[in-house]
GUBATOR-554150 format. One record per residue (C-alpha): residue number from 1; residue in one letter; chain; x, y, z. Coordinates in Angstrom, 2 decimals. Layout:
N
PT   pos   code   unit         u         v         w
PT   NUM      A      A         X         Y         Z
...
//
This chain:
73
PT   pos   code   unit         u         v         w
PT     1      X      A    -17.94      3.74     -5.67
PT     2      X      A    -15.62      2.80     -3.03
PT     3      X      A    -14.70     -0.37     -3.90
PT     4      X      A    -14.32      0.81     -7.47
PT     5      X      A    -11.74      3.20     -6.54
PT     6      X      A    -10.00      1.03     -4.18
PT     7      X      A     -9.96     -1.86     -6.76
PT     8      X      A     -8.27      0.32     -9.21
PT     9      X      A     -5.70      1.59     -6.59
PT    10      X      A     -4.57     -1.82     -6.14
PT    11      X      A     -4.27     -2.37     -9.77
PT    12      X      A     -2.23      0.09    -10.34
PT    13      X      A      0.02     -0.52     -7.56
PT    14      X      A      0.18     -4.49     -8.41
PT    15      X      A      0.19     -3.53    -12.37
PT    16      X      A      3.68     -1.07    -11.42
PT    17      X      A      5.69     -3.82    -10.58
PT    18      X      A      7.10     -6.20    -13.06
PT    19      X      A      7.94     -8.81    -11.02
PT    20      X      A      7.17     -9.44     -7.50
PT    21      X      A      9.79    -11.63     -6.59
PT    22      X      A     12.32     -8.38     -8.12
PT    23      X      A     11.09     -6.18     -5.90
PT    24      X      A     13.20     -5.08     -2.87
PT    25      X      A     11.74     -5.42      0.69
PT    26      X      A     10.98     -1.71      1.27
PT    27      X      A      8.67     -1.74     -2.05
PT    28      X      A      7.18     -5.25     -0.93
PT    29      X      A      6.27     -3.13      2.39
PT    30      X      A      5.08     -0.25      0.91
PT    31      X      A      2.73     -2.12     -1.77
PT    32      X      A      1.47     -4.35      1.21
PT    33      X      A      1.45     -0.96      3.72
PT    34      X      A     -0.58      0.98      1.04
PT    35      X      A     -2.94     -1.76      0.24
PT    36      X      A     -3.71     -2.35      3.97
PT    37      X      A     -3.94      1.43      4.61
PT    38      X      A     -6.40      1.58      2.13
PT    39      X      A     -8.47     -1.50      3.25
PT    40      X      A     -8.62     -0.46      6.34
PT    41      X      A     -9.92      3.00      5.27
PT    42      X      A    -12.61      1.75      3.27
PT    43      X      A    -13.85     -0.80      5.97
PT    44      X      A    -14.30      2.00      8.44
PT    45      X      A    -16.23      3.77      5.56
PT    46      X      A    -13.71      6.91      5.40
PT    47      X      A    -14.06      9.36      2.62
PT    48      X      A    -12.46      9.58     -0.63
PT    49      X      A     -9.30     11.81      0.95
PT    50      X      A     -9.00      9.74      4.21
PT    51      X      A     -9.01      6.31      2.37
PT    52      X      A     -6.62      7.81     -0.13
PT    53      X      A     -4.74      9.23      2.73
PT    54      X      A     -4.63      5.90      4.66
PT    55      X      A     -3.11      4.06      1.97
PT    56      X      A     -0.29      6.79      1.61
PT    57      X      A      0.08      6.72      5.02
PT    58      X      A      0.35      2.86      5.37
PT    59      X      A      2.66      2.99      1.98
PT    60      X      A      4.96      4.86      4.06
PT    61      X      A      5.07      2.97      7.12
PT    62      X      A      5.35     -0.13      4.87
PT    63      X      A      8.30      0.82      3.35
PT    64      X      A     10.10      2.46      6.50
PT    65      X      A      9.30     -0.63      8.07
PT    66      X      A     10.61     -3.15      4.82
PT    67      X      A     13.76     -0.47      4.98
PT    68      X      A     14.48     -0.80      8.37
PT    69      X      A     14.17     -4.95      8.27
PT    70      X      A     16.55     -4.68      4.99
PT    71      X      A     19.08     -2.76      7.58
PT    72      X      A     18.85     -5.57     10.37
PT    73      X      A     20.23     -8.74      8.02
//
C-alpha cells in the first residue's frame, strides 16, 4: 500500500511538469526535495501522514534551497 501511494505521488508530481528542462531551479528542488522526503519516509516505514508529511516537508526545503542557489548566480 505504501509503495502504491508513493508511486502515484511521484507521478503526479513528474506528470505536473511539462518539461523538465522548463522548469526553474526552485521547482527542480522542490520535485527532487518532495520525492526524497517521501522516500525517505517510506524507507523508515512512517505512516500515511508522516510519509505524506515528509515529502511536503522536503518539497519545501527543496525549493528554499533551489531559490536560494537561483539568488547566488
Amino acid at each position: 500500500m505504501k509503495t502504491s501511494i508513493a508511486l502515484i505521488a511521484v507521478a503526479v508530481l513528474v506528470g505536473g511538469c511539462d518539461k523538465v528542462d522548463n522548469l526553474s531551479t526552485p521547482q527542480k528542488g522542490m520535485l527532487t526535495g518532495a520525492a526524497l522526503g517521501t522516500g525517505i519516509g517510506l524507507a523508515t516505514g512512517g505512516t500515511f501522514g508522516a510519509v505524506v508529511g515528509a515529502g511536503l516537508i522536503g518539497g519545501a526545503v527543496g525549493y528554499l534551497g533551489g531559490t536560494a542557489i537561483e539568488n547566488s548566480k
